[in-house]
N, C-alpha and C positions, 0 to 999 in steps of 0.2 A: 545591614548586610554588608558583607564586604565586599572589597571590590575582587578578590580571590573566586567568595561564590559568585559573587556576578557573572564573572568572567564564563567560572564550571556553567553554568544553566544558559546562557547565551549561546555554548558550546555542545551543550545537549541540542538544545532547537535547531543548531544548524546542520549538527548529525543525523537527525529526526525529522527534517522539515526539508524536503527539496524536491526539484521537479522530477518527477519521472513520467516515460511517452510508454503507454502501455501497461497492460496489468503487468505488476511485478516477478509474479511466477517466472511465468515465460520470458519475463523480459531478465531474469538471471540465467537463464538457459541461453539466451541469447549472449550474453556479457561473458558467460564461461567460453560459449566457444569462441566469439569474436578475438577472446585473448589466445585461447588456446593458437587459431590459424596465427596471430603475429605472431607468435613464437616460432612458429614453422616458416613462415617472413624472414626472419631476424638471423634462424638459421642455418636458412636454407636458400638463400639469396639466387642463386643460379637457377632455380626451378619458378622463382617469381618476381616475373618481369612486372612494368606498372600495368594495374588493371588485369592481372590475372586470373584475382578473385572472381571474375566473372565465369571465367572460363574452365576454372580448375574442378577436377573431378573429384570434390570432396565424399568421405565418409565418415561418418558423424555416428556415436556411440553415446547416448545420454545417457547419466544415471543420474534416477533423482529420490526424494524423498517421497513421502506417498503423499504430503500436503500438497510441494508442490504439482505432484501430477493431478490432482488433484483439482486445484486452482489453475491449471493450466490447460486440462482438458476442451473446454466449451466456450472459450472467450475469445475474442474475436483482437485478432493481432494489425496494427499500426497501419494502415494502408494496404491491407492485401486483400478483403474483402473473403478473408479465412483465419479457421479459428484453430490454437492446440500449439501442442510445443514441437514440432517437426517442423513447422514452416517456421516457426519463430528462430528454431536451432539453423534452420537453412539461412536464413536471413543474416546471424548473427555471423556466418562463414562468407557470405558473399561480402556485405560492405558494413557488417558493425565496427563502433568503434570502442573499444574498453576503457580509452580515455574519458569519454562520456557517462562511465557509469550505467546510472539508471534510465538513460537518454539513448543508450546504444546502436538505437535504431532510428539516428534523429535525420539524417542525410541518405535515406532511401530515395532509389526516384525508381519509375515505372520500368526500365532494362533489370535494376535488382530485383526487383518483387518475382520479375519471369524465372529468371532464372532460379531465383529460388522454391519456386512453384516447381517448375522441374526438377529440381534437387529433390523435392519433399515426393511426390510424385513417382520419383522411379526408384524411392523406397530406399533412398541414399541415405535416411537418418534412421538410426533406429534408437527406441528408447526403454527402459526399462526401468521399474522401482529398486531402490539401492536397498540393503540390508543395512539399514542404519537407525538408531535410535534417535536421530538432529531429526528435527522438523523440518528443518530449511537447510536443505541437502543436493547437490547438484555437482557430479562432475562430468564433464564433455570431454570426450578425447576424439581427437580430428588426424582425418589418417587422407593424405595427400595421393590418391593416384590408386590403381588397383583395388581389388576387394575385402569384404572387411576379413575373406578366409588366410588372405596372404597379408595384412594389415602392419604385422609386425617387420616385414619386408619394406615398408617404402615410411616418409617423412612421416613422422606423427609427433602430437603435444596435444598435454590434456591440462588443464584449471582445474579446480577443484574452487566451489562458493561454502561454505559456512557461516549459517545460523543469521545472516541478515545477507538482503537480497544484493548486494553490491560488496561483499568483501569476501577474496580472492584470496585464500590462503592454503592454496598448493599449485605451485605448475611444476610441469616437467616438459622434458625431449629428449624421444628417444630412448626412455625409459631410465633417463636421468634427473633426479628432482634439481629443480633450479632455483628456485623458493618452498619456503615451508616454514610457516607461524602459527601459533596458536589460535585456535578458534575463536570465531565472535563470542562465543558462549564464554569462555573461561576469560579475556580479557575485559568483558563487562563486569562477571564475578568481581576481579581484583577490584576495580574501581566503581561496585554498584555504593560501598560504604561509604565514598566519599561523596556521590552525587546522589545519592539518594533522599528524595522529596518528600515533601508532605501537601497536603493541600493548603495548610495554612501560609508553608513557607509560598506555594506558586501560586497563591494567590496575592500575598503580599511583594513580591516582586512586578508579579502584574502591575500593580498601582504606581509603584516607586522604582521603578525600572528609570532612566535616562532615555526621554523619547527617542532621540537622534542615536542609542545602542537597540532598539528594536524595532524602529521603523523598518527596516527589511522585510518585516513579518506580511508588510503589505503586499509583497508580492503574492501572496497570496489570494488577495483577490484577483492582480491580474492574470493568473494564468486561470483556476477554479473558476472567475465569472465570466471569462472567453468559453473554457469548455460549457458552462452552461446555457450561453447563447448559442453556441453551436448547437447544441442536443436541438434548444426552441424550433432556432432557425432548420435543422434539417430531420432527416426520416430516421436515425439509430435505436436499435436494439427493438423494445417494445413500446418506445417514446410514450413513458408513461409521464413521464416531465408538462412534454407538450401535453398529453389528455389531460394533466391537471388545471396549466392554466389555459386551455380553452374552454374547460368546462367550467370556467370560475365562477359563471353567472348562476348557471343551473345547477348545480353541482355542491361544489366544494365551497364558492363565495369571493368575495373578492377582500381579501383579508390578507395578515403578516401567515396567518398559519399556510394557508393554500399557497401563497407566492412562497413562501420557502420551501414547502414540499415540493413545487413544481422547479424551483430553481436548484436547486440541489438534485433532484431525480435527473434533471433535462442534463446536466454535467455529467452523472453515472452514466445512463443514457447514452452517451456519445462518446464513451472512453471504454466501454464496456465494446461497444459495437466497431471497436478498432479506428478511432479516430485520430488523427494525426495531430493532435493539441495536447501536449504533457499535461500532468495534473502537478499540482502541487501536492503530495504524499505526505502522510504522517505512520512514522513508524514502518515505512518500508510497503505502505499501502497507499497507491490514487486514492481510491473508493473513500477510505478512512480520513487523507488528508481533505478531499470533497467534503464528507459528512462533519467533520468539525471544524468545517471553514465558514460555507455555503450558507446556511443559514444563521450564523453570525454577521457576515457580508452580506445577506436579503435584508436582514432588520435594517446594516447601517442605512442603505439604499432605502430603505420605506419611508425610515424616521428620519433621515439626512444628519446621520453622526459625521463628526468628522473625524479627521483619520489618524488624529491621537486619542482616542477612545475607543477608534475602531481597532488599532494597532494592540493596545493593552486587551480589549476583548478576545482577539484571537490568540494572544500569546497566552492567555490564563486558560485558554480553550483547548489551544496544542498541547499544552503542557501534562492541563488534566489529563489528557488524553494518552499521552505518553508515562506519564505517575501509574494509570492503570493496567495498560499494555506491559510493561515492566514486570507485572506479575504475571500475564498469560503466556506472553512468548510470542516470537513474531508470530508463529500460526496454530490456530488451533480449531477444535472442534466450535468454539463458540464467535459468533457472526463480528465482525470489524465492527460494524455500523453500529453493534453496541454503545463498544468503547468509546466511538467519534462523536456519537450523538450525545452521550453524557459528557461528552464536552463542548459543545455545541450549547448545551443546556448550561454551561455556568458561562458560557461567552454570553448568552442572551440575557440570564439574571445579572451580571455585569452591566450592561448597558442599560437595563430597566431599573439601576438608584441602587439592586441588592448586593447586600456584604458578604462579609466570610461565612455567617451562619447559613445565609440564603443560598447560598456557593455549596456550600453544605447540603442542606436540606434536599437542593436537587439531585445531586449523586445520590444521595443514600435512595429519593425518588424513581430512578433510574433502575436504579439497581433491583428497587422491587418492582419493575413493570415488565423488563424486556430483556432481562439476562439469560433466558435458556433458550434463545433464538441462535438456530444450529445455524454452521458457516456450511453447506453443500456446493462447495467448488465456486469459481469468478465467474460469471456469465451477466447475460444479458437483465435476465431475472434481479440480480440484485439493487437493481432501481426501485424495483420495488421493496426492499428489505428496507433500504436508503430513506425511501420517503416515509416508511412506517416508525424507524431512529427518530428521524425528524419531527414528526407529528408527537411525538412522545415526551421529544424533548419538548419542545415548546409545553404541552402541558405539565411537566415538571418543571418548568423554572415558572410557571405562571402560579401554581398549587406554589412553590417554595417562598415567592414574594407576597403569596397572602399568607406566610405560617403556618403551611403546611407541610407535613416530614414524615412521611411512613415510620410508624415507631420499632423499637428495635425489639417487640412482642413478634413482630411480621418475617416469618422466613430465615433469610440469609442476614439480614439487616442488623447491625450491630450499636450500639449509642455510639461508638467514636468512627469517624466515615473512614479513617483510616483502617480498620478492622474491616470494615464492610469491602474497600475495596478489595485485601487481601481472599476476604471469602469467594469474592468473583473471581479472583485468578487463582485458589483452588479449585472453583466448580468448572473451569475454561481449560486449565492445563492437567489436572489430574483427574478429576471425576467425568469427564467427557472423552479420555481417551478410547473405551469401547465406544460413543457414538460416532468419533472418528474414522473408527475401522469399520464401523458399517453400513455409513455414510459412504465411503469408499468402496467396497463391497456391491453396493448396492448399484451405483455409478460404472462399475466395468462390468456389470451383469447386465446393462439394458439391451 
């Protein structure tokens, strides 16, 4: 390999692999306006003094995609002990920071949350789905002072996010554009031909990577094995984590399967239910980068790898994961915990001796057990989709290391895994778009 690609696939993982505090949805809802109010900072200096953002009479206008209202609905946001994208957009006006990205809500403390509670509260945000065919769709526009009927009367700036939950590609003021770049969509286009993967290549870089060029990857335990201590240690969501390993004895067992369902659920668990401990994200998702971490990180912890094979483990594990994502899109009708979990499954045949073929065998594995598992919005609930990923995977890398491989007679499943993944991300991005709208549908009719 060269040191060219080396360099491109280092450079994907670190575009794909980073911390975010809160479900993504809402947390680009928040990132839109955060930027949006600096703009109205920057230029409009005389109307904001330090610490204004407290006090300012914002009106907040979101439009989003229907995925992410979608995902944004029912999850529970960073320290407010409330869920949805109105508190998160309020939040995002009082003290985000856009510098921060996917973090933007990283420096809250208890006077932000009030006031933003009040913001949200006296019906200061309002939000609406955009007429837009992007999945991942969001622009906020923040109007400084008066109401939204006189709105074009006093300071305003709007952001505009596309197609990944952290890239900014429109602001204005004042109803003058100040930036404006082409979409995530069409700049991944030009450059998917040059980075684009196979399994055989991210699995052979796996191996042969330059430890001291992907040791980074370990941060991933530390942030994903803090969230799932946290889940253990306290009450979030429906602490389906903590019911697993308490009920290790009676129950579920005291084994590598149960300790990873329950250590990976306990991390959902606690990030779901608005916990204040970023995740390490894959693909623009906590949940995902959880689910193809977590039980990678349970096994090293059981069997005591050490942390250049854990290192490699998870980089072939992200990777997968991101090779397959590639074809769905950041959002779609079909469930995250998929994708992560089928990478989770070649991180664990990794560390149990298996090769490429075995690397193999468990996607295509994957693929035929639990791909038509629908994404119905972020919530609490999805601990348990998580820990069902998980249990699935662990039984496809265990079936792959004894030579077993759903044959390509079986459904979607193709003889070359490359084939197969592509089939998953037509049944995820085009054959499930009526399950998306109904899905959706069904969620603003309760």
């Amino acid at each position: 390999m060269t040191a060219r690609r080396e360099a491109e696939i280092i450079g994907l993982i670190r575009s794909e692999v980073k911390p975010a505090l809160g479900c993504t949805e809402p947390i680009a809802v928040a990132l839109a306006v955060a930027k949006a109010v600096e703009i109205i900072t920057e230029n409009c200096p005389e109307q904001c003094p330090e610490g204004w953002r407290r006090q300012a009479d914002f009106r907040i206008d979101v439009s989003v995609s229907a995925n992410i209202l979608k995902n944004g609905m029912g999850v529970g946001i960073p320290g407010t002990g409330m869920v949805g994208i109105p508190i998160a957009a309020a939040l995002g006006a009082v003290c985000g920071q856009s510098a921060l990205g996917l973090e933007v809500l990283k420096d809250i403390g208890p006077e932000d949350v009030e006031r933003a509670r009040a913001l949200a509260g006296s019906k200061a945000v309002r939000v609406s789905v955009s007429d837009t065919d992007r999945l991942l769709y969001v622009k906020a526009t923040v109007y400084l002072g008066g109401t939204h009927a006189s709105a074009e009367l006093d300071p305003h700036a709007y952001a505009v996010i596309e197609d990944d939950h952290d890239r900014i590609v429109e602001t204005s003021y004042a109803d003058k554009i100040l930036m404006s770049s082409e979409s995530g969509a069409a700049s991944q286009d030009k450059g998917k031909e040059n980075i684009g993967l196979t399994v055989k290549e991210i699995y052979d870089f796996a191996c042969t990577a330059p430890y001291e060029k992907i040791a980074f990857i370990l941060e991933d335990r530390t942030l994903n094995l803090a969230l799932a201590r946290e889940g253990l240690d306290g009450d979030y969501g429906l602490r389906v984590g903590k019911a697993i390993r308490e009920n290790q004895q009676e129950v579920f067992g005291d084994d590598f399967l149960s300790f990873a369902m329950g250590m990976t659920a306990a991390a959902s668990d606690a990030r779901m239910a608005g916990c204040t401990l970023p995740a390490m994200s894959n693909s623009g998702s906590g949940n995902q980068g959880i689910t193809v971490s977590m039980p990678v990180i349970a096994y090293a912890i059981k069997y005591q790898i050490d942390d250049e094979r854990l290192a490699r483990a998870l980089i072939l594990s992200n990777l997968v994961a991101i090779h397959i994502k590639s074809f769905l899109g950041k959002l779609s009708a079909l469930c995250g915990c998929v994708v992560a979990s089928t990478g989770s499954a070649c991180g664990i045949v990794y560390l149990q001796g298996g090769g490429l073929k075995e690397v193999s065998a468990a996607i295509q594995n994957m693929a035929g057990n639990i791909t038509g598992m629908v994404c119905d919005g972020a919530k609490v609930g999805c601990a348990m989709k998580v820990a069902s990923g998980v249990s699935c995977a662990v039984q496809s890398a265990v079936l792959a290391l004894r030579g077993t491989c759903i044959p390509s007679t079986d459904g979607i499943i193709d003889d070359d895994v490359e084939n197969t993944i592509r089939n998953i991300g037509k049944i995820g991005s085009a054959g499930m778009k009526a399950t998306d709208r109904m899905i959706l549908d069904i969620m603003l009719c309760k």
